[in-house]
Backbone as CSV, one residue per row, in Angstrom:
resi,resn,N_x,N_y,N_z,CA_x,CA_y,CA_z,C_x,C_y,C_z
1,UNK,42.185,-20.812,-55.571,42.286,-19.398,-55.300,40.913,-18.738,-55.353
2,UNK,39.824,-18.872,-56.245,38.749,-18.669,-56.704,37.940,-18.596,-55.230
3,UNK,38.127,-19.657,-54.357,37.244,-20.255,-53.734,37.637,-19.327,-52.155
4,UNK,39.121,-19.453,-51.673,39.267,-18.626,-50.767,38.793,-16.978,-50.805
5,UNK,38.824,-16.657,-52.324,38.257,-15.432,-52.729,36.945,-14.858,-52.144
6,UNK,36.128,-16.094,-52.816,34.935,-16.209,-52.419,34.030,-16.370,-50.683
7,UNK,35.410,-17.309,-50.249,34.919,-16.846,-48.332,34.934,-15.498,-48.384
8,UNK,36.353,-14.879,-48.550,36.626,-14.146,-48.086,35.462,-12.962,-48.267
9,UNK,34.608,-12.697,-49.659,33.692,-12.216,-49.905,33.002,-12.269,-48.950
10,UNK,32.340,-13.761,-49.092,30.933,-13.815,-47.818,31.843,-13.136,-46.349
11,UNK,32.770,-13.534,-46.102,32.931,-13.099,-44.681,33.282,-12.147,-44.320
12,UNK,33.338,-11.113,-45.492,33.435,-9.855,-45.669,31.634,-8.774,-45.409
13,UNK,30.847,-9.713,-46.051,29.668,-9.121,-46.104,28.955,-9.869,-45.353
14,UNK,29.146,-10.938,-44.492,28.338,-11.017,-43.145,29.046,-9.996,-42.079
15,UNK,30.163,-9.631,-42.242,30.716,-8.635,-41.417,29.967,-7.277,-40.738
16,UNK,30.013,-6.801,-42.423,29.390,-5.618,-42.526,28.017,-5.930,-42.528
17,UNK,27.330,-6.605,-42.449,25.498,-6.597,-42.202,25.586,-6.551,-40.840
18,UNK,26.423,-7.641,-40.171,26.082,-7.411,-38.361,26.861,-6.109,-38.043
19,UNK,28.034,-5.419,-38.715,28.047,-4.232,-38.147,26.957,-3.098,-38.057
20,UNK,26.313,-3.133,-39.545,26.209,-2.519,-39.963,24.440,-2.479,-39.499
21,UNK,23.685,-3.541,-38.444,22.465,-3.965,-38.652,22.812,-3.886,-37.031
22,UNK,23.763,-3.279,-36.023,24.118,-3.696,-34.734,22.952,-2.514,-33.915
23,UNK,23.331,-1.555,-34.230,22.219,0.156,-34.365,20.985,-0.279,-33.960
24,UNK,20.493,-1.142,-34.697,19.246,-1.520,-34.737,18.456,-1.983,-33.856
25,UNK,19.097,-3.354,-33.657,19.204,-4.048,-32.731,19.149,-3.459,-31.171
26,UNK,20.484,-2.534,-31.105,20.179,-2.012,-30.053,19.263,-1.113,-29.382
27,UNK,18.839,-0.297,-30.687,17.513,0.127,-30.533,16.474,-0.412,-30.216
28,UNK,16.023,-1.244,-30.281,15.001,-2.217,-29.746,15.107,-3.205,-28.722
29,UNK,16.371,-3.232,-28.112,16.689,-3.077,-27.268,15.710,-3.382,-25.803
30,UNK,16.335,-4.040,-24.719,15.310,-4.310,-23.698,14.725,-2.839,-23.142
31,UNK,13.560,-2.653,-22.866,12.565,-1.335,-22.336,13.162,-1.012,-21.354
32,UNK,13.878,-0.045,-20.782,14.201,0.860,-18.953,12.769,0.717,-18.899
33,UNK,12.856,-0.130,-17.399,12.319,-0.172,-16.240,11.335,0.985,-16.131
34,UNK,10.089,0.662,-15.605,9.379,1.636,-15.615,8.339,1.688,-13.967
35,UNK,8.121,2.631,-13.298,7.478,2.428,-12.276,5.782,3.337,-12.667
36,UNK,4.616,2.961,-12.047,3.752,3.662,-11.689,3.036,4.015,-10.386
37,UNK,2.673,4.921,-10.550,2.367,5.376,-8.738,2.212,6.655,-8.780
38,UNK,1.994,7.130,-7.451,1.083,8.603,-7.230,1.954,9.545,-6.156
39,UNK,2.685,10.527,-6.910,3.363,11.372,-6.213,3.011,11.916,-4.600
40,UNK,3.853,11.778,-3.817,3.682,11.550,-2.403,4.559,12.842,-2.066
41,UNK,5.699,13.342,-2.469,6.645,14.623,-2.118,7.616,14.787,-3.485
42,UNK,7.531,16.558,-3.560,8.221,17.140,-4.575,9.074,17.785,-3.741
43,UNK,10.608,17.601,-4.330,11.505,18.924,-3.798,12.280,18.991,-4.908
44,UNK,11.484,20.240,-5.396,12.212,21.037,-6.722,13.531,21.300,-6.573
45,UNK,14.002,21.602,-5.051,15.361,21.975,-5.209,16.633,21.249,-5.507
46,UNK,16.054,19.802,-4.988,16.866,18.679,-5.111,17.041,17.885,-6.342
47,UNK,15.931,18.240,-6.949,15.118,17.167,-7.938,14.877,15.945,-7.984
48,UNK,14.305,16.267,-6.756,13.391,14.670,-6.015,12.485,14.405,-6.154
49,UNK,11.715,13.347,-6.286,10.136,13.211,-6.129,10.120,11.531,-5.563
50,UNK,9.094,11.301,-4.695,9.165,10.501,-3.884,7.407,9.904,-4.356
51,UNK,7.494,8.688,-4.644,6.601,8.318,-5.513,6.410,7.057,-4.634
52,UNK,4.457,6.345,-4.549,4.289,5.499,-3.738,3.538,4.145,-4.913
53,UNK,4.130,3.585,-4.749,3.896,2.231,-5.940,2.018,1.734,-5.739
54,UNK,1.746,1.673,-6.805,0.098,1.777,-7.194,-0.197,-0.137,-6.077
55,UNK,0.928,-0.641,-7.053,1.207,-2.202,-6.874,0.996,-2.507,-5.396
56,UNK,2.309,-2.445,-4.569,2.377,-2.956,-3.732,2.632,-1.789,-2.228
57,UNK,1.890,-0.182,-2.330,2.045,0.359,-1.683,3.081,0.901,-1.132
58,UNK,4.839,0.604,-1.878,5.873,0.759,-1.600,6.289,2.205,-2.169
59,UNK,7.445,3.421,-1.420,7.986,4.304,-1.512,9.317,4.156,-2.770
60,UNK,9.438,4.888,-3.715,10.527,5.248,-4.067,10.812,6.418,-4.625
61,UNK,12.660,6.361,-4.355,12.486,8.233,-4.658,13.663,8.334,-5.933
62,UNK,12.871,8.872,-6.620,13.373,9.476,-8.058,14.422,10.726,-7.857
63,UNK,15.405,10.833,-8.981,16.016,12.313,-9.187,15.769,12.427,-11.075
64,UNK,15.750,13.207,-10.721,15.429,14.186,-12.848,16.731,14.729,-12.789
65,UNK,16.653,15.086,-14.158,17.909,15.928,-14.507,17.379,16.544,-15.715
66,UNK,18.420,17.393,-16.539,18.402,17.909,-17.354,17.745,17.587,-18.697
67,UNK,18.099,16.253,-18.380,17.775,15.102,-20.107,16.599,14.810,-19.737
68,UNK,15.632,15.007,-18.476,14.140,14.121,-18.363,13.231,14.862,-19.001
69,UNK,12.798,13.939,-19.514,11.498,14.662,-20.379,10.192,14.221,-19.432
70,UNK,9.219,15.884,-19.362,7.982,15.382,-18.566,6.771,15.838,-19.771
71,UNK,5.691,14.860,-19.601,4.736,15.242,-20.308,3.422,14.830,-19.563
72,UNK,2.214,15.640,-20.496,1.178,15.590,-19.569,-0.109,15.435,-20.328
73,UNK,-0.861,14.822,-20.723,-2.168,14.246,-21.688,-1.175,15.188,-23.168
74,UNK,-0.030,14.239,-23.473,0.569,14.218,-24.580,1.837,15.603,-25.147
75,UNK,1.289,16.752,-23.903,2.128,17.713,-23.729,3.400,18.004,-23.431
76,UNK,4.442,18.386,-23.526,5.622,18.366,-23.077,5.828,19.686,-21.701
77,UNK,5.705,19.468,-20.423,5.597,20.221,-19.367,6.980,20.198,-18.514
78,UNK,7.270,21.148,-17.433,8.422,21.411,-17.126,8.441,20.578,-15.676
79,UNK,8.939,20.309,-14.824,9.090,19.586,-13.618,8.337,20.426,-13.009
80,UNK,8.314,21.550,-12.944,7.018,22.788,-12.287,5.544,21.708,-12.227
81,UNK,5.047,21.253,-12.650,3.851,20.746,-12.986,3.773,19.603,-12.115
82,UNK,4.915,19.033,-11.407,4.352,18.104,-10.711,3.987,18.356,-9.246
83,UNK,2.965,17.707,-8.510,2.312,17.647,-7.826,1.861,16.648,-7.008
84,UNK,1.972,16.447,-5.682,1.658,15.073,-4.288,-0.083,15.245,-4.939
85,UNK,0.025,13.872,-5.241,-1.078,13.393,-5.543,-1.782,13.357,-7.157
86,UNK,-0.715,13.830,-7.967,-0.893,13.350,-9.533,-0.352,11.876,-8.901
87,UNK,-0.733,11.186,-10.386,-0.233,9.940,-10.636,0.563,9.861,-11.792
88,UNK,1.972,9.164,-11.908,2.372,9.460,-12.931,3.137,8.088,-13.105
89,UNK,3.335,7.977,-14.599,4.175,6.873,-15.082,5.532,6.946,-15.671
90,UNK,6.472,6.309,-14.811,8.128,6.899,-15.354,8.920,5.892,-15.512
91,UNK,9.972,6.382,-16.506,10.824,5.309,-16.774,11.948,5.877,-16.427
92,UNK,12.475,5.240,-15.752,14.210,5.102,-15.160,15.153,4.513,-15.748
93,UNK,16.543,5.079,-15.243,17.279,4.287,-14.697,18.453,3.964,-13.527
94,UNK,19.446,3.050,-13.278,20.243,3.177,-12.156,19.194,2.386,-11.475
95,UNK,19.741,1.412,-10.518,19.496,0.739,-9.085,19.835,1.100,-8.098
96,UNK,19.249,0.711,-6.658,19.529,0.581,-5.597,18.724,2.093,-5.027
97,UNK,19.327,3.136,-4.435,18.838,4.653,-4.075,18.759,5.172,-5.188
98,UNK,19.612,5.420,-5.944,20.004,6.591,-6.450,19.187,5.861,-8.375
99,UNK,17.973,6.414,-8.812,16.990,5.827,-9.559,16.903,7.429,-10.516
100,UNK,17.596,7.688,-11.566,17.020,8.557,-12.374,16.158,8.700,-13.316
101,UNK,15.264,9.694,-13.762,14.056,9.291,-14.389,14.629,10.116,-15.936
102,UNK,14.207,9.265,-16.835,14.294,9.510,-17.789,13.231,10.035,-18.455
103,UNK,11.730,9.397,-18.505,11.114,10.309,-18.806,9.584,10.082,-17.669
104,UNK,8.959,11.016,-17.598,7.462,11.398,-16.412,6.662,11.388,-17.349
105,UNK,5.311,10.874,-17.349,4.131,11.081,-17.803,3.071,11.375,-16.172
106,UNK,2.810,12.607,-16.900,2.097,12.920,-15.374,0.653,12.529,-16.022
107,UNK,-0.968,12.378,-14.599,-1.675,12.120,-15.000,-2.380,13.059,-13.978
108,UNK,-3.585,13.260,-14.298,-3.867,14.574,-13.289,-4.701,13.756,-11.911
109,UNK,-4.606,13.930,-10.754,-5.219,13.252,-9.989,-6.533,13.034,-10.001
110,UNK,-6.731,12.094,-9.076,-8.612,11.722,-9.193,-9.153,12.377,-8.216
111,UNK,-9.946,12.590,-8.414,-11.045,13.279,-7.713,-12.113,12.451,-6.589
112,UNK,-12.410,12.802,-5.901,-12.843,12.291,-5.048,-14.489,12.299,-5.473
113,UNK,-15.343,11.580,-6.022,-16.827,11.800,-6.237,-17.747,11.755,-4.770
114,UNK,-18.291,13.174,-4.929,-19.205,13.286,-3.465,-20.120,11.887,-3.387
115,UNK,-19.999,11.837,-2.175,-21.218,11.011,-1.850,-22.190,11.304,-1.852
116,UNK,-23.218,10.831,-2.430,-25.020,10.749,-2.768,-25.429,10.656,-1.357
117,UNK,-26.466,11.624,-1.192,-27.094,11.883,-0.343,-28.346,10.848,-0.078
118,UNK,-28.415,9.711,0.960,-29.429,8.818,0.937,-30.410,9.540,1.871
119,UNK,-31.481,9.002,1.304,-33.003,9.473,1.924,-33.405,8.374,2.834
């Protein structure tokens, strides 16, 4: 009797550690997908942004929502702020068309350095 007691213990409290340790786990969890690239078209009305891959020169088009968080050299900024031709880094999710962004890190675009005048 002692002994079935005693499973029953342990298999009571390996129970509750993997329930109880499951949180965790999922938190750390595999990373959402993340794209980088340089804003190509904004339509605020839609909440679109159409973004061109740094990588391999390829188009894709994002929707935001309510829950996206945008930020900007560490700032928290409103979808107002983005702009064709920042570069920004986002994490999604959803496949195929329809790709929502979870959160934008905008980066401010580059600048074009004049060319030096040769003599």
């Amino acid at each position: 009797m002692k002994l079935n007691t005693n499973i029953q213990l342990a298999c009571l409290a390996l129970s509750a550690f993997t329930l109880g340790s499951s949180p965790v786990f999922a938190a750390n969890g595999p990373k959402p997908p993340e794209e980088r690239g340089t804003i190509k078209s904004v339509d605020a009305t839609a909440h679109t942004l159409v973004v061109t891959d740094l990588k391999n020169n390829s188009e894709r088009k994002f929707v935001w929502t309510n829950q996206t968080k945008f930020s900007e050299r560490g700032k928290n900024v409103s979808a107002a702020e983005l702009k064709a031709g920042e570069r920004v880094r986002i994490t999604y999710s959803g496949s195929g068309e329809l790709l929502t962004m979870q959160r934008v890190r905008i980066a401010p675009a580059k600048t074009e350095k004049p060319a030096s005048a040769k003599s």
